[in-house]
C-alpha positions in Angstrom: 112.2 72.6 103.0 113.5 73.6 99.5 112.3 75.6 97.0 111.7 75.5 93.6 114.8 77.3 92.8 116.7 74.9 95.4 117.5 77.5 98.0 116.9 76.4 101.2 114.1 77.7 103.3 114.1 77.9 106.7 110.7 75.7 108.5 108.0 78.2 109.5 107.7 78.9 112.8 105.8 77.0 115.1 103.7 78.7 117.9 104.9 77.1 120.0 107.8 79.3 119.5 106.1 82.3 120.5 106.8 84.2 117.5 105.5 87.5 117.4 102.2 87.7 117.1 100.9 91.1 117.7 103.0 92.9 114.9 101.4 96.1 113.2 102.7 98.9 112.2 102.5 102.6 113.3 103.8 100.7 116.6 104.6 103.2 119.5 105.9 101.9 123.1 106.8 104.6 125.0 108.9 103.3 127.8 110.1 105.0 130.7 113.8 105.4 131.6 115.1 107.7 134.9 111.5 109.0 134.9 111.3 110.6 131.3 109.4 109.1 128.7 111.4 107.3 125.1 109.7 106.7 121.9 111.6 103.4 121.0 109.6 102.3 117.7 106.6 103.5 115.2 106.7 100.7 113.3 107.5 97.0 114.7 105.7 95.7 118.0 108.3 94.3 120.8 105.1 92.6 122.7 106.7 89.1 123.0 110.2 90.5 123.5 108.6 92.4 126.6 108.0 88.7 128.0 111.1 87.8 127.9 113.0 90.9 128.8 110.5 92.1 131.4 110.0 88.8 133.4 113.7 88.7 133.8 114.0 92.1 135.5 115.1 91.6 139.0 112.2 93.5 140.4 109.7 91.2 137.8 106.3 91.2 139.5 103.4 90.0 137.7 101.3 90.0 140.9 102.4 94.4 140.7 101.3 94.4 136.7 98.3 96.6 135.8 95.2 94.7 135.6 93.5 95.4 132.2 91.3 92.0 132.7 88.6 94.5 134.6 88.2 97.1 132.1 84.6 97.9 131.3 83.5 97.5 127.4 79.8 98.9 125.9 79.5 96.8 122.6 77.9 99.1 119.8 76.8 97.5 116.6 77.8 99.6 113.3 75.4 100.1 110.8 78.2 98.0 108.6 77.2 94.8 111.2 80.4 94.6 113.6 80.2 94.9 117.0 82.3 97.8 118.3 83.4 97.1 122.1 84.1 100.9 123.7 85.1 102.0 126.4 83.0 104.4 128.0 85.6 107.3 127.9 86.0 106.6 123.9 81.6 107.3 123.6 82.2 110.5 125.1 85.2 112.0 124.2 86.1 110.8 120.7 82.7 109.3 118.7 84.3 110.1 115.5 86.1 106.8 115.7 82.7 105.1 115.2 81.7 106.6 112.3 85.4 106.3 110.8 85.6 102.8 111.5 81.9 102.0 109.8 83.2 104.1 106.9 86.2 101.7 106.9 84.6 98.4 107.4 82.4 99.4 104.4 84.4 99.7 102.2 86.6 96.8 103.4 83.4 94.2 102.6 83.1 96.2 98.9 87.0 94.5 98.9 87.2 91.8 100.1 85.3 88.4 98.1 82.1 87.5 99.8 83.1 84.0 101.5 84.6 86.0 104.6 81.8 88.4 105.1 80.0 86.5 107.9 83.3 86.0 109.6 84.5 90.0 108.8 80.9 91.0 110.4 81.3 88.7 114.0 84.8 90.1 114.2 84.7 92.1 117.4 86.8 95.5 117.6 87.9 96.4 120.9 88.6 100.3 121.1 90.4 102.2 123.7 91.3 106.1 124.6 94.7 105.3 125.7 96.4 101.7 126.5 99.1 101.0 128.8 100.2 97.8 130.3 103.5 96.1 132.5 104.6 97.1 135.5 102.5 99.8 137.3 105.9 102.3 138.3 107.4 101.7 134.8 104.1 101.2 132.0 104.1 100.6 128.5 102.0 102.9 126.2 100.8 101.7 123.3 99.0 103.7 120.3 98.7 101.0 117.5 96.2 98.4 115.9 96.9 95.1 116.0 95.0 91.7 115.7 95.0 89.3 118.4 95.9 85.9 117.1 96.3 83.9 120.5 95.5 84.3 124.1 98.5 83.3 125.3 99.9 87.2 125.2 96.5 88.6 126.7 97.0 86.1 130.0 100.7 87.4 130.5 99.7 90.7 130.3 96.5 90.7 132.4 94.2 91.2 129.9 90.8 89.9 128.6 91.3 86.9 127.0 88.0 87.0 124.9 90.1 89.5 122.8 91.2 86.6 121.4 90.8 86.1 117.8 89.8 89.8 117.3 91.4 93.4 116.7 91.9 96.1 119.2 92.7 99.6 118.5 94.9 100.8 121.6 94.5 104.8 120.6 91.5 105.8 118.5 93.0 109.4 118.1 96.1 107.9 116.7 93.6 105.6 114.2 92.2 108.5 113.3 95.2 110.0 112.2 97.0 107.0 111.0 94.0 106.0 108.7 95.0 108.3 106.8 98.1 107.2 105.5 96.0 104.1 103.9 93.6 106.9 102.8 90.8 105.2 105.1 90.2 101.8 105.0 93.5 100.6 104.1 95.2 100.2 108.1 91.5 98.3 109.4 91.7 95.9 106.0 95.2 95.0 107.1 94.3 94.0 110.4 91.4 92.0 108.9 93.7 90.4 106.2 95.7 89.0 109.7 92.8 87.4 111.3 92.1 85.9 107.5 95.6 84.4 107.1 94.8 83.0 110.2 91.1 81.4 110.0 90.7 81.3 106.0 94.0 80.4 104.0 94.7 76.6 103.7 96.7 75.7 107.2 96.2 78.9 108.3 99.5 80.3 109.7 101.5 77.3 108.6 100.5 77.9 104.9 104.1 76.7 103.3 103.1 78.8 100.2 103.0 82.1 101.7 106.2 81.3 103.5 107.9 80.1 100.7 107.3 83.6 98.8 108.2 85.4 102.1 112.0 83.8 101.4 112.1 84.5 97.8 110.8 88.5 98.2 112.7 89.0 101.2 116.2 87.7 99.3 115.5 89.1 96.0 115.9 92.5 98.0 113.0 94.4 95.8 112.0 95.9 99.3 114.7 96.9 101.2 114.4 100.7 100.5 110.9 101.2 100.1 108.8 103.9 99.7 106.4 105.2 102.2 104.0 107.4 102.7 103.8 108.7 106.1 107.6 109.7 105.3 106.5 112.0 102.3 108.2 114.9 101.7 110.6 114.5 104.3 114.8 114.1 103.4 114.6 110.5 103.3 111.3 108.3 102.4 112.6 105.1 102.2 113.0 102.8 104.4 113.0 98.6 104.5 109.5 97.1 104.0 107.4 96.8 106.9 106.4 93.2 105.0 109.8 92.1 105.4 109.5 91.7 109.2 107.4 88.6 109.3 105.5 86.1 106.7 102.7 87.7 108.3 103.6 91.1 108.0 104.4 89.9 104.4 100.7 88.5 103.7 99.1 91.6 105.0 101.1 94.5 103.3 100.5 92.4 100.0 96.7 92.0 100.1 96.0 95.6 100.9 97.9 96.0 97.7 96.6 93.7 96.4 93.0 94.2 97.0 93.7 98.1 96.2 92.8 97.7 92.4 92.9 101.6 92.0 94.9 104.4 90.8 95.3 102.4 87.4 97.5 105.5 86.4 100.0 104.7 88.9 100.5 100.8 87.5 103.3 101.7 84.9 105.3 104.2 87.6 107.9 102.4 89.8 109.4 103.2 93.0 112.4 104.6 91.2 110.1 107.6 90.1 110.3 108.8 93.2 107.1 109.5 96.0 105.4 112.2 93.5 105.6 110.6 90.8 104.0 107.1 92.1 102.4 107.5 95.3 98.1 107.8 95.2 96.7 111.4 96.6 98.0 112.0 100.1 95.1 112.6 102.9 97.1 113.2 106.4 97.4 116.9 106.9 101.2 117.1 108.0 102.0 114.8 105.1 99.9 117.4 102.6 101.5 120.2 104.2 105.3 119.0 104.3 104.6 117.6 100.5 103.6 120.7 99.1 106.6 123.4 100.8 108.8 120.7 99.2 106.9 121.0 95.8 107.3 125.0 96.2 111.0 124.8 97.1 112.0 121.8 94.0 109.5 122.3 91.2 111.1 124.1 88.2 109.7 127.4 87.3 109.2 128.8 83.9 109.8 133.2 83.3 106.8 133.9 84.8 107.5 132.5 88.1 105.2 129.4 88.4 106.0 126.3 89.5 106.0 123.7 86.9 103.4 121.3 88.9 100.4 123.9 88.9 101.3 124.8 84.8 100.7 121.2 84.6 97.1 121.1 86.8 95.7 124.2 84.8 96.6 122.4 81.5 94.4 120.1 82.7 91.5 121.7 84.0 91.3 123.9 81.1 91.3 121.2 78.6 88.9 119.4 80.7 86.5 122.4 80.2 87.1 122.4 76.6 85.9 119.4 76.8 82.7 120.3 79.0 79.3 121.6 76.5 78.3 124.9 78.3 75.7 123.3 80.0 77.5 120.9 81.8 79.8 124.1 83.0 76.8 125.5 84.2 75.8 122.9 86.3 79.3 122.3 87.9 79.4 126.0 88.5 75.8 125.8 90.0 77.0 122.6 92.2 79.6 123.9 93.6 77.7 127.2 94.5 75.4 125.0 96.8 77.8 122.6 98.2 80.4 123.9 100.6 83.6 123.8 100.8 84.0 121.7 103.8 81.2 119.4 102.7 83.2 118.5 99.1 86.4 117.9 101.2 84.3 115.4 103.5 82.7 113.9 100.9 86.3 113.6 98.6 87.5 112.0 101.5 85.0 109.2 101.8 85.5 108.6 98.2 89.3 108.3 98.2 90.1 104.8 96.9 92.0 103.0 99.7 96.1 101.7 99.2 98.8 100.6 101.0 101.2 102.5 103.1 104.4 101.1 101.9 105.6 100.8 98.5 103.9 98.8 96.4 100.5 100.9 96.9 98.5 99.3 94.7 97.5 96.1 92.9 99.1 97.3 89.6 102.5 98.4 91.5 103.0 95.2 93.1 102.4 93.2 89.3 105.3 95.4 88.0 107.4 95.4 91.3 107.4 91.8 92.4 105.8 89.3 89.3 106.7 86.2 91.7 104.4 87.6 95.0 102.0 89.0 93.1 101.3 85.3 91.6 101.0 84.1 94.5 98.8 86.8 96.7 96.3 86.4 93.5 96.7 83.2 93.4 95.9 82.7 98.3 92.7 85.4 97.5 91.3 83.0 94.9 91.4 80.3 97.9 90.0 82.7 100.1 87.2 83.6 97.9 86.5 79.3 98.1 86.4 79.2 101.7 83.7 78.2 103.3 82.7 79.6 106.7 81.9 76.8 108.8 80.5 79.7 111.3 78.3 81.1 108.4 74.6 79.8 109.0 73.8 81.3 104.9 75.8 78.5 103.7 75.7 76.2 106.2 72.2 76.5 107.9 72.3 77.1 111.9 73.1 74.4 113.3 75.9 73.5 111.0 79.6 73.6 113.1 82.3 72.0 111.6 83.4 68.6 113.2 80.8 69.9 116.6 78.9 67.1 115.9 75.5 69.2 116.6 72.4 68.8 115.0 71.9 70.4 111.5 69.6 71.7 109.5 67.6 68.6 106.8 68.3 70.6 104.2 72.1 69.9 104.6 71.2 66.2 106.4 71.8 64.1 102.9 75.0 65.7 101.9 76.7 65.4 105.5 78.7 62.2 106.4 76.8 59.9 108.9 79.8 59.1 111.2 80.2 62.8 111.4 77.4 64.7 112.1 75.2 61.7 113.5 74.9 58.2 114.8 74.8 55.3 112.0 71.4 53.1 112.7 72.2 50.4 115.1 72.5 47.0 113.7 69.2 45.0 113.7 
């Protein structure tokens, strides 16, 4: 294939091809050499690779693999509508997940456009204490998320294949921590945004327009030393885009940004501004705390001996009370005598607008950063938002199933074609 600008585009790959399909990021494998245990990546999944390099180990025995096929699920519905499948370890030791993850899901359905709210809502989330698979002398730990797209991984590594087609969480003390680099929701909606490249976008995982701008932002080079967040305040917070390891790596670190159409503050501010300057509030503790000793050790400070960053946040706050009629500073003194201090962090946590991990963060970064993918991500959602569910009995009645040729509601009889969906009359 050739695109517009006639540079040639290499064909998408088939499945056949057994491309990766369980890529996420905050990716750990720990993996076991002379007895110690290696961290060999956080951020890209070597799942298929395992196949390959595993089965060809000399003492390869799938028969001596540990058998996750057996493990024991208890499915919990969210008050959002998704079915939850824990294991009964994760109920008793860390509940907190559930109530992060409806939190989450929330606010995922306040982003995403209402065509793929049946299909978010029968999306089943598998969710594990710990995770380990391979060879039971020499296992694999995993911590990430990731969305299954196929079974064809699940059978190799003795799992359940009715994972299929839905998202597991490997650690949910790692989600809970990792979450917060999205501030919330952000980490769950990319998963989603997999399963809807999959199921929702025209061709699904063959789309040739997503590909296409895959090529064009991967060789214009605008994202080989991104910023990121869960690197803040650290020597060096760049680092290549995890988008840039797939086209569907690509599709999902857009539409967070994409679908994150906050911060409007932070629309003018490239990359080049550096992390402080462009990235939205940061929520993960070790992040706040490693961001803030740098801020005391580079900020500029004025004869008095304050930094420069908090003689700009009381400029603020005391022109926002100048602002303020005394009785409105009387009832924000009286509020926050009532509410404690714990209970306004919890509650400016659930509030914190969602964004992406990597650079772009939001929708407005990613218009300024990349015109060319930001036409086209806009341009896939608006499709999305025309889909319509064949699994959705609102639009489509109950019995309706795409090509299943079952029985369907009369409402929808007259607009169905005859040779599909039922027998013509018989000749007299």
């Amino acid at each position: 294939m050739v695109s517009d600008a006639g540079a040639k585009i290499p064909p998408i790959p088939s499945s056949s091809d057994k491309t990766p399909v369980e890529d996420d990021k905050d990716y750990v494998v720990s993996e076991h050499i002379d007895g110690d245990s290696t961290v060999v990546s956080d951020t890209v999944s070597f799942m298929p690779v395992d196949i390959k390099v595993m089965s060809s180990a000399p003492d390869y025995n799938h028969a001596q693999m540990i058998d996750n096929s057996r493990i024991n699920y208890v499915p919990i519905k969210l008050r959002c509508g998704v079915v939850a499948m824990c294991r009964t370890n994760v109920l008793i030791l860390c509940r907190s997940v559930l109530k992060a993850l409806n939190e989450d899901i929330k606010q995922c359905l306040e982003l995403f456009p209402s065509s793929v709210h049946a299909f978010i809502k029968r999306t089943r989330i598998w969710i594990n204490l710990t995770y380990s698979y391979g060879q039971r002398d020499n296992p694999r730990l995993l911590k990430h998320t990731t969305a299954h797209h196929a079974v064809w991984w699940l059978n190799w590594a003795r799992d359940r294949p009715d994972k299929m087609h839905s998202i597991e969480i490997y650690d949910c003390w790692e989600y809970l921590q990792m979450r917060l680099h999205w501030n919330g929701a952000g980490l769950i909606c990319h998963e989603f945004c997999h399963l809807i490249h999959q199921f929702a976008l025209p061709n699904g995982l063959g789309n040739t327009q997503l590909w296409q701008a895959y090529c064009k932002a991967r060789e214009s080079g605008l994202y080989d030393k991104a910023l990121r967040r869960d690197w803040a305040g650290t020597d060096c917070d760049t680092d290549i885009a995890y988008a840039m390891v797939d086209y569907k790596e690509f599709w999902s670190e857009m539409s967070v940004a994409y679908l994150s159409d906050t911060y409007h503050h932070l629309d003018k501010v490239g990359g080049h501004a550096g992390m402080d300057a462009c990235s939205p509030p940061f929520r993960h503790p070790v992040v706040l705390e490693r961001v803030q000793k740098r801020q005391v050790q580079q900020d500029m400070e004025d004869d008095k001996g304050i930094p420069r960053r908090q003689l700009v946040v009381a400029a603020s706050a005391a022109e926002t009370n100048e602002k303020m009629s005394w009785w409105e500073r009387f009832l924000r003194r009286l509020r926050e005598c009532f509410i404690s201090k714990d209970r306004r962090r919890r509650k400016g946590q659930h509030r914190c607008p969602p964004c992406n991990k990597f650079y772009p963060f939001t929708r407005g970064q990613l218009r300024e950063h990349d015109k060319g993918s930001f036409l086209v991500i806009s341009d896939l959602w608006r499709q999305v938002a025309q889909w319509e569910d064949p699994m959705d009995d609102r639009i489509c009645g109950p019995g309706f199933r795409r090509g299943g040729g079952r029985p369907v509601s009369d409402a929808f009889a007259p607009l169905l074609a005859p040779t599909d969906f039922q027998q013509p009359p018989e000749p007299p």
